[in-house]
Structures are given as structure tokens and as C-alpha cells.
FIVEXKOL-60772 format. One line per 3 residues: number of its first residue (from 1); their letters; for each residue x, y, z of C-alpha. Coordinates in steps of 0.05 Angstrom, whole numbers, plus 32768, in hexadecimal, padded with zeros to 4 digits. Layout:
BEGIN
NUM = A = X,Y,Z  ...
***
This chain:
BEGIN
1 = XXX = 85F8,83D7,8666  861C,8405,8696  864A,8422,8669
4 = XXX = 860D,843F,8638  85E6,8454,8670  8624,847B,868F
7 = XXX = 8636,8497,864C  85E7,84AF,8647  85EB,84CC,868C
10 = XXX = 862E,84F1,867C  8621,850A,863A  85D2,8513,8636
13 = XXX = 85DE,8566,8659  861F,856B,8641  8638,85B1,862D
16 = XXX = 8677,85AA,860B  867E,85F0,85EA  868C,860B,863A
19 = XXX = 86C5,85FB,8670  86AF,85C5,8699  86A9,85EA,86D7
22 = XXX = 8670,85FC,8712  8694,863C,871E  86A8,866A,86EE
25 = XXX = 86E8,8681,8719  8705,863B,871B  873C,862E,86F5
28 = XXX = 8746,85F1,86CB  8789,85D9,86DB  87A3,85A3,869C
31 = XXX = 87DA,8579,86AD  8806,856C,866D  883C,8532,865A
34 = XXX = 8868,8520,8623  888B,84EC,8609  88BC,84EE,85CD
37 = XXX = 88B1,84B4,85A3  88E1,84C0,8570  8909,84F9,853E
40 = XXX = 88E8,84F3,84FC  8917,852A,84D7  8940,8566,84E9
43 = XXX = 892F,8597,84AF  8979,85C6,84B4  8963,85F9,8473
46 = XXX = 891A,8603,8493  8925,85FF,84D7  88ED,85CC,84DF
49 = XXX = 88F6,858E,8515  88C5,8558,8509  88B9,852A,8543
52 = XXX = 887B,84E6,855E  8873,84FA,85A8  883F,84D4,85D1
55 = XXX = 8810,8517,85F2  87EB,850E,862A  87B5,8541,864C
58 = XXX = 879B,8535,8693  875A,8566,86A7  8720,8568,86D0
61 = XXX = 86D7,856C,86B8  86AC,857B,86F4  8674,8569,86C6
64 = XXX = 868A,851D,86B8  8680,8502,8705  8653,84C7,8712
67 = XXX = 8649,84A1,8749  866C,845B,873F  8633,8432,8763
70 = XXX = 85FE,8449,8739  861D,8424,86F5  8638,83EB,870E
73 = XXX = 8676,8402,872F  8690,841A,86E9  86C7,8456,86FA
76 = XXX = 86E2,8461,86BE  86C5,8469,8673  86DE,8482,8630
79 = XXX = 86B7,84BA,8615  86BD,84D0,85C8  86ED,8511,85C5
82 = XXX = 86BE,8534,859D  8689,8531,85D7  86AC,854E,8610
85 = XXX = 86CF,8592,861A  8718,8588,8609  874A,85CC,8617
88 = XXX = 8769,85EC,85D7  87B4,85E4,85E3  87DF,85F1,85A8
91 = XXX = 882A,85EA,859F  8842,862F,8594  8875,8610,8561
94 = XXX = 884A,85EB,8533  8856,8607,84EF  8832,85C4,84CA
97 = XXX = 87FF,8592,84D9  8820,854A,84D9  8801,8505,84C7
100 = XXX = 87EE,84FD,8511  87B8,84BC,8520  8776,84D1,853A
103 = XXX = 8761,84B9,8580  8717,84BD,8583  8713,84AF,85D0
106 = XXX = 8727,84C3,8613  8727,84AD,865A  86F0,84C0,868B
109 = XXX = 86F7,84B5,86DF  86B7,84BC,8708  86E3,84F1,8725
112 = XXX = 86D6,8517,86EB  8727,8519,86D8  872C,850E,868D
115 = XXX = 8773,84EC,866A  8774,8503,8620  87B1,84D8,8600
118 = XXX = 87CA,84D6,85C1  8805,84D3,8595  881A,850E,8562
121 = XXX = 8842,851B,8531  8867,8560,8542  8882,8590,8508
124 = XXX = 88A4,85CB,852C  88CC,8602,8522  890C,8604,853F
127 = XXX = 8947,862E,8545  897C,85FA,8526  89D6,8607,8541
130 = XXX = 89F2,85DE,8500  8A35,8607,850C  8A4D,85CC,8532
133 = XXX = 8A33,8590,84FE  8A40,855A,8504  8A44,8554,8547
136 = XXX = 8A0B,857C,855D  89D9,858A,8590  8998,85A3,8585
139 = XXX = 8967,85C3,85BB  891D,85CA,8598  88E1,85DF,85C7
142 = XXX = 889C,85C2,85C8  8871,8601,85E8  882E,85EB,8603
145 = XXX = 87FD,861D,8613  87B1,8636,8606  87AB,865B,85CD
148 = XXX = 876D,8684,85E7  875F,867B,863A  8781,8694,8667
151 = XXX = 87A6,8681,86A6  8766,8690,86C8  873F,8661,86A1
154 = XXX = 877E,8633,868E  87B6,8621,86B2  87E8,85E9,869D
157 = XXX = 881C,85BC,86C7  8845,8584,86BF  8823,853B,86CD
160 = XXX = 885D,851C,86E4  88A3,852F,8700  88D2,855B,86D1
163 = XXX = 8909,8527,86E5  88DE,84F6,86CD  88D0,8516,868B
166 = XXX = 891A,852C,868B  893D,84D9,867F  88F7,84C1,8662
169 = XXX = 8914,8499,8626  88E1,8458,8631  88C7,8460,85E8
172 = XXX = 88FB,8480,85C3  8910,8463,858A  8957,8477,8586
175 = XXX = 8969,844F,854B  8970,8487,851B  899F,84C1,850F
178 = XXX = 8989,84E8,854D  8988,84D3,8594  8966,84E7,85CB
181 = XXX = 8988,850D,8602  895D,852E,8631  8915,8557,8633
184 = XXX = 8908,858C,8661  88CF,85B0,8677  88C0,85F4,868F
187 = XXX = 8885,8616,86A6  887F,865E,86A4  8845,8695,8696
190 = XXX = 884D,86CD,865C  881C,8707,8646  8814,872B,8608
193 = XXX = 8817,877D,8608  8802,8782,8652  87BE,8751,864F
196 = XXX = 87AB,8717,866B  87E5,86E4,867D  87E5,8697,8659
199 = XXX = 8803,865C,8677  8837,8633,8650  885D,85F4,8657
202 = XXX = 889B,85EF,862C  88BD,85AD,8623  8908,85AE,860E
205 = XXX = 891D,857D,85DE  896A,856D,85DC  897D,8543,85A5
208 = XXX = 89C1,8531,8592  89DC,8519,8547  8A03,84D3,8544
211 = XXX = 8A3F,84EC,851E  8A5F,84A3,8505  8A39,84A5,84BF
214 = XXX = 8A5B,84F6,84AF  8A9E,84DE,84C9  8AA0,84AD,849E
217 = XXX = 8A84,84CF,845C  8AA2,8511,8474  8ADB,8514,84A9
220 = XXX = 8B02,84DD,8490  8B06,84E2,843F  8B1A,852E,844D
223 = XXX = 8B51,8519,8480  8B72,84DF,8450  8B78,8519,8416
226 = XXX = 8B9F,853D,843F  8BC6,8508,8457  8BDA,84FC,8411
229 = XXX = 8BDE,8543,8407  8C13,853F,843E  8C3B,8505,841C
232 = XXX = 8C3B,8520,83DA  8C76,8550,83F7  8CA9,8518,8402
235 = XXX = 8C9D,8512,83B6  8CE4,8535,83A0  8CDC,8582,8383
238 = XXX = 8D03,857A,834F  8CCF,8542,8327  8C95,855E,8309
241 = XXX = 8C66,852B,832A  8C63,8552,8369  8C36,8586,8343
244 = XXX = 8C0D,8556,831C  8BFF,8522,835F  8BEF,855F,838A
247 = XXX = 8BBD,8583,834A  8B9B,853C,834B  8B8E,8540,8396
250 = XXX = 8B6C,858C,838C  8B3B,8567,8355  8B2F,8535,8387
253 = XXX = 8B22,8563,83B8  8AF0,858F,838A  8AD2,8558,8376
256 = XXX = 8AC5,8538,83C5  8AA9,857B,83D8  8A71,857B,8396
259 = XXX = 8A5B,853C,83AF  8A54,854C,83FB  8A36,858E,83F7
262 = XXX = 89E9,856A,83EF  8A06,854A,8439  8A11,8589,8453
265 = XXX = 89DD,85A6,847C  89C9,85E8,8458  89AB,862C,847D
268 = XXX = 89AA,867D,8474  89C4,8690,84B1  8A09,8665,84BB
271 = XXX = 8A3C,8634,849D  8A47,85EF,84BE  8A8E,85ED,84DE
274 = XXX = 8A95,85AC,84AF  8A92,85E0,8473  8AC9,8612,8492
277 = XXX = 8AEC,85D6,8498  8AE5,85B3,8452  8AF5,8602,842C
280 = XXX = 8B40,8609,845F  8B46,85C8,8444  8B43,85D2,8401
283 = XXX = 8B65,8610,840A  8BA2,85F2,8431  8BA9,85C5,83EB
286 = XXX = 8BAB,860A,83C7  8BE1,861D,83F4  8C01,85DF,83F2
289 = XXX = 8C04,85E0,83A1  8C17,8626,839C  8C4E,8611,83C3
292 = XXX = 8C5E,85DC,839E  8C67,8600,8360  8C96,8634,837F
295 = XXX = 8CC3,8602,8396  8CBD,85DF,834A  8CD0,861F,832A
298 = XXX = 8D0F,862F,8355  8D32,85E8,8347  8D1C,85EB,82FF
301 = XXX = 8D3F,8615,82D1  8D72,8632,82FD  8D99,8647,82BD
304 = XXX = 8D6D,867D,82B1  8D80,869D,82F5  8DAC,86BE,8312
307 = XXX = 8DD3,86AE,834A  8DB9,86A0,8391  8DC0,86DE,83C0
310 = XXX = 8DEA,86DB,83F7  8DB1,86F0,842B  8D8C,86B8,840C
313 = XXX = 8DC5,868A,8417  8DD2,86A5,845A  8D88,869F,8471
316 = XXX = 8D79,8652,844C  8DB6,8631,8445  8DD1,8644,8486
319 = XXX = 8D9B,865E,84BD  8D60,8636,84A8  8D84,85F4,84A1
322 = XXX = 8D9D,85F7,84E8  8D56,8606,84FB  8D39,85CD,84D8
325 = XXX = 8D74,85A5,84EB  8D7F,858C,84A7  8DB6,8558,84B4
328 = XXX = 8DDF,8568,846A  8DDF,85B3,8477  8E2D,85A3,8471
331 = XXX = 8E1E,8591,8429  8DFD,85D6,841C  8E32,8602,843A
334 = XXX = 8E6A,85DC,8418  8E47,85D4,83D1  8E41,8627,83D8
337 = XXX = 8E82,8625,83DE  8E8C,8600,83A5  8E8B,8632,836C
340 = XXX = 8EAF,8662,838B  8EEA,8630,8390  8EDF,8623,8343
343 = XXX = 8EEC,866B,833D  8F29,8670,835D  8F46,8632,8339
346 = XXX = 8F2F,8654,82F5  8F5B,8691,830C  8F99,866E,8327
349 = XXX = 8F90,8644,82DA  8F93,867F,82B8  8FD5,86B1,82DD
352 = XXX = 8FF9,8670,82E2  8FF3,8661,8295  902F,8663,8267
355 = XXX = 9030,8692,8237  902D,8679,81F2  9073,867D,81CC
358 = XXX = 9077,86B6,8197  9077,869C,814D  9089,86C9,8114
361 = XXX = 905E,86D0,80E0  908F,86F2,80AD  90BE,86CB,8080
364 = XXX = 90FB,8708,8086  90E3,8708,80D2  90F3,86BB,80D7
367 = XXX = 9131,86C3,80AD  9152,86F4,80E0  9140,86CF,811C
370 = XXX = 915D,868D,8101  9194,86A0,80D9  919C,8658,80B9
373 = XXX = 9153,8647,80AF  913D,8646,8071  90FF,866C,8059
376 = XXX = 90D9,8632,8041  90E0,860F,8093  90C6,8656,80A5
379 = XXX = 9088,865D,8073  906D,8611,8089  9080,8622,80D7
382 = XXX = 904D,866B,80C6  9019,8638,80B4  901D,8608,80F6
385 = XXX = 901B,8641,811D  8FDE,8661,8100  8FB5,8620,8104
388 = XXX = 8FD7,8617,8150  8FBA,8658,8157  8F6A,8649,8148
391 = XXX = 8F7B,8603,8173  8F84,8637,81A7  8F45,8666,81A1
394 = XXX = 8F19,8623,8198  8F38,8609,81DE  8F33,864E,81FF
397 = XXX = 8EE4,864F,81E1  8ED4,860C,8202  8EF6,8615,823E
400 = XXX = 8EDB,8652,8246  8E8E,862F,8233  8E9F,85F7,8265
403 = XXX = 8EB2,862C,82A1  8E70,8657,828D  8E46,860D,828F
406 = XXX = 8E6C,85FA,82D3  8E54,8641,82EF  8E06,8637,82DC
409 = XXX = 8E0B,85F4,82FB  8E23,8610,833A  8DF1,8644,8332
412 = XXX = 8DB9,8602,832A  8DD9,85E0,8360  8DD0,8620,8390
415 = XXX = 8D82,8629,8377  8D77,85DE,8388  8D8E,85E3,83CF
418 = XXX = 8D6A,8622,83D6  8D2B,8601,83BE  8D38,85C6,83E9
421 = XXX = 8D40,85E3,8429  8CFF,8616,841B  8CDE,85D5,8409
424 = XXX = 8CEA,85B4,844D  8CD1,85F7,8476  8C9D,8605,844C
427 = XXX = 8C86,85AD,845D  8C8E,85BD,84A4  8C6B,85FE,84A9
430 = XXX = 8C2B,85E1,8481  8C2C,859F,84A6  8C27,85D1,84F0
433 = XXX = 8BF4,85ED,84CE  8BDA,85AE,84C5  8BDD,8590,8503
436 = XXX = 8BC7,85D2,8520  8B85,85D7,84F9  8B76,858D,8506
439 = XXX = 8B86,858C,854D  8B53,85CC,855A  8B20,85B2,852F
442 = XXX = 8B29,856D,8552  8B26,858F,859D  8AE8,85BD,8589
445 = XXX = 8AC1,8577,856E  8AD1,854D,85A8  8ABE,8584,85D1
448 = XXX = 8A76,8590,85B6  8A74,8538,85B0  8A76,8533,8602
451 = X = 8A4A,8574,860A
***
């Protein structure tokens, strides 16, 4: 058959341990062309990219020329790999062999030009950016060169067009959590220490992460906690469950960031943006408790305190209700007023009084005032008097008890709008906060999405 009788005539003076050329000086050019296949893993803590590319090697063998007439017109024939001279190019970025298949043939013309295909599985390193995760783009290079000829000997170039290679995405499977943007290639020529210069290809892979599954398991439980974390302040200050609802949502927060930190892609050099964003968090919540409790403790207990100062009153009853127009700032400014009115009418009570009528207390006292009153009328009239008397100082106590009580309440009342209105600005300068964080975060994201 022609096919055995060709292979015995290409193969029966073979020399495959030597380049296959006549001269010495001639330089074996090898055209080169990949295909990504698909992303197997991204490997963030070891910097390792694992990805099935379809490899193909293009080559002539001036030794492997026939003369199509003389085997039955037969111009093309697969030869075993192991037979033939096959050039040693490596990918400078392999840092493991993977489970590639073995393809035990290649493709001869009677041109002598040689087509080695055949699909591997690529472990490389790779510089990995997770500062932007989840919304990522990764650029990992494939470098293609001879690991011992020179350009002399070896020289490599790209079998098709690099637009062509650039859209190729005819066999990508893009059904996983990478996709596929773009590959680029690049020839260029580098030397070591002043020798010989070697010929590389590198091939730029640009992948991109699909972000829906880390929004959802990420993004979005993190925003609704702070949501809530924003509602719990319409809770009023003055109820306890404001500090118990917003404790719960820290716990709920600790406990949300245990279980995502195994999501979180991990390295030595850098913290995702995602983390930055999930520790502000839980430190806004700090913030927003510590607050919390300040507030608690001013309209709680007010008795204990003294009164409000007037700079205080000045600066929160006054200037900072007409700059969070606070519609009832009336109410504050005339409840301040309040106690001192209570004062005054306490005064005016007390120099407008009448003075209690003098009683005598001595029989011979009563006798000469009265003249015609007996001693006996004067004696029980003593007694009256005396219990009159401690009537008196028991009515003087409790008024005075009830004026003291009326004062601490005014004091209270004083402490609760100052603890309202520092409420309210304290609400509105968190929520800018807020809004302020999200909104960057939210422009930097969309940002590096359309990039």
C-alpha cells in the first residue's frame, strides 16, 4: 500500500536527534496557534491559572518531501511523533504538568511542512489583581518559546492573524464562572546576560469573573443589614429595644462575615475591596451602637444630672434644630422656658404669702391680751395652735418636695430634648456617611464591570 511504502521511504534514513535542515544556517521558522478551550480554576492564594487550550505547531522538515506521483498521488500522511524531529517549546509559565491526552500523530505534506496538534491542559503562574473581586479582570500570559535554540536555529510566528486570535471564542465554553474576553499575542526577542537572543510568542489571556453568584451571597445580605441597621433609628431613644435590636444586628453581622470568609478570595500581598468593605461595615454598626447608647444614657436617668448648659441649649435646642429643620423646634424653646416660669411663680407664691397670725403660747400672755378670756379658752386655743403649727411644717415639707420633683422633671424634660435633637443629627450624619460610602463603592464597581 502507498501509505507503508511512503512511511518506509520517509522514515527508513531518518535522523530525528538533528534539525531537519540541508543547511546548517537556515533557520527553522515554527508557526504557533492557540485556542482557549475553557478556564478550569483561578487559584487566588497560589497564583496558579489552570486552563484546556487547543495548541497547534506548523514547521517544515526538509527531510519529509516525496514526490506525490511516485505513491499514488498520496500528499499527506501521519507520521508517529516519536519518529520525527519535533522543536522543544516550553511555556515559560508552567509550574505543573496537567492531565493533558496524548496525541501520538502528526500531519506530514509532501512539502515537507509538518502540523503537530493537540490539546493541553495549562497550569500557569499568574500574577492575580483580586483588589477589585468580585468584579475582576484578570490578564495571565502564555509565553511560548525554545527552551535551548536560538533565534538562529528557532524562530517562532503567529499562524494566523492576531485579530483573528484576538475574538477567537469558536470553542469556548463560557458556561462557567469565567468568561472569555480577549487573547492577544505578541512577538518579541529577549537575551539572557548579553548571549545569544531566543524568540518568544506570548499570548495574553483576559478573562473576566461573572459577578451575579457574589452579589447575591455577598453584596446584597451586607446591604439589607444595614438597611435595618438604618431603620432601627426610628425606633424611639428613650425604649431600651433600640440597643438590644441594633446588638442583634452586630451578631448577625459577625456571624455573616465567619461564614463568608471561606468565599473570600485569600492572598499575601492584598485584601479584596469586598473585605475593606465588609470590616467599614461592621464598623459603621460599631459606630452606629456606640451611638445609640449615648443617646440612651442622656434620656435615661436625667435625675442624676445636672442641669443642661446654656451653650448646650443654645447650640441644640436652638441652632441645630433650625438646621435640621425640625418642625416642633417651637416646642423645645418654649418647654426651656418652662421651668424658669415655674420659678418665678414659686417666688411671686412665696412674697405674696400672708403671714401667719401670732398665737400666744402663755396662759398670763393670753390673759392680758383678752382681758375677758378665760384661762381655760386660752390653754385649749395653745394646743390648736401648736398642732396648726406641725400642719404647717408638713405642708411647707411637701410643697417644698413637690417644687424640688417639678425642678428634676424640668431638668428630664431638658435632657430628653437634648438627646432628641443629637439623635436626629447624629441619624443624618451616619446615613451621609452611608450613602457616601455606598455611592463610591457603587461607582468604583460599575466602573471596573464595563472595563
Amino acid at each position: 500500500p502507498a501509505l507503508r511504502r511512503l512511511s518506509r521511504h520517509l522514515l527508513a534514513h531518518y535522523q530525528k536527534g538533528t534539525r531537519p535542515v540541508r543547511d546548517w544556517r537556515t533557520t527553522t521558522n515554527v508557526a504557533i496557534d492557540l485556542m482557549v478551550y475553557a478556564i478550569l480554576s483561578v487559584d487566588e492564594k497560589d497564583q496558579v491559572l489552570t486552563t484546556y487550550i487547543w495548541y497547534r505547531q506548523h514547521w517544515t522538515d526538509e527531510f519529509l518531501r516525496w514526490d506525490p506521483a511516485r505513491f499514488d498521488n498520496l500528499t499527506q500522511i501521519s507520521l508517529p511523533v516519536e519518529s520525527i524531529w519535533v522543536p522543544d517549546i516550553l511555556i515559560n509559565e508552567f509550574v505543573d504538568v496537567g492531565k493533558s491526552p496524548h496525541v501520538p500523530y502528526v500531519y506530514v505534506s509532501h512539502h515537507g511542512e509538518v502540523q503537530n496538534l493537540k490539546p493541553i491542559q495549562v497550569m500557569t503562574a499568574c500574577s492575580l489583581d483580586i483588589y477589585n473581586f468580585p468584579f475582576d479582570v484578570q490578564n495571565c500570559s502564555l509565553t511560548f518559546t525554545s527552551w535551548l535554540h536560538h533565534v538562529r536555529d528557532i524562530n517562532l510566528s503567529l499562524w494566523r492573524q492576531p485579530e483573528l486570535v484576538k475574538f477567537d471564542r469558536s470553542v469556548f465554553m463560557n458556561q462557567g464562572e469565567w468568561e472569555l474576553l480577549y487573547v492577544l499575542s505578541h512577538f518579541q526577542e529577549f537575551s539572557v546576560k548579553s548571549s545569544d537572543s531566543y524568540a518568544e510568542m506570548k499570548f495574553y489571556v483576559v478573562i473576566r469573573r461573572r459577578p451575579l453568584f457574589y452579589t447575591v451571597s455577598l453584596l446584597l445580605p451586607s446591604i439589607f443589614l444595614m438597611v435595618m441597621d438604618i431603620v432601627g433609628f426610628y425606633l424611639p431613644p428613650h425604649s431600651g429595644e433600640r440597643v438590644s435590636f441594633k446588638i442583634t444586628l452586630l451578631l448577625g453581622y459577625s456571624v455573616f462575615l465567619i461564614i463568608v470568609s471561606d468565599t473570600l478570595p485569600a492572598t499575601a500581598v492584598g485584601t479584596p475591596l469586598i473585605g475593606i468593605y465588609f470590616v467599614v461595615c461592621m464598623a459603621l454598626l460599631v459606630i452606629s451602637l456606640t451611638e445609640t447608647i449615648l443617646i440612651v444614657r442622656l434620656v435615661h436617668k436625667q435625675d442624676l444630672q445636672p442641669h443642661v448648659p446654656q451653650w448646650m441649649k443654645h447650640l441644640l435646642l436652638e441652632r441645630a434644630t433650625i438646621l435640621l429643620c425640625i418642625r416642633d423646634r417651637k416646642k423645645f424653646s418654649q418647654s426651656r422656658m418652662q421651668s424658669l416660669d415655674t420659678s418665678r411663680q414659686v417666688e411671686n407664691n412665696d412674697s405674696t404669702a400672708k403671714p401667719t397670725p401670732y398665737v400666744c403660747e402663755d396662759p398670763r400672755e393670753c390673759g392680758a391680751v383678752g382681758g375677758t378670756r378665760s384661762a381655760l379658752a386660752c390653754a385649749g386655743r395653745t394646743e390648736g395652735s401648736a398642732a396648726l403649727q406641725e400642719v404647717l411644717r408638713e405642708t411647707t415639707a411637701l410643697r417644698q418636695l413637690l417644687e424640688k420633683r417639678e425642678e428634676f422633671r424640668d431638668g428630664a424634660r431638658e435632657w430628653l430634648q437634648v438627646g432628641y435633637v443629637l439623635d436626629v443629627l447624629l441619624f443624618r450624619v451616619y446615613l451621609a456617611a452611608v450613602l457616601a460610602y455606598s455611592i463610591t463603592l457603587g461607582t468604583l464597581w460599575s466602573v471596573w464591570r464595563d472595563v
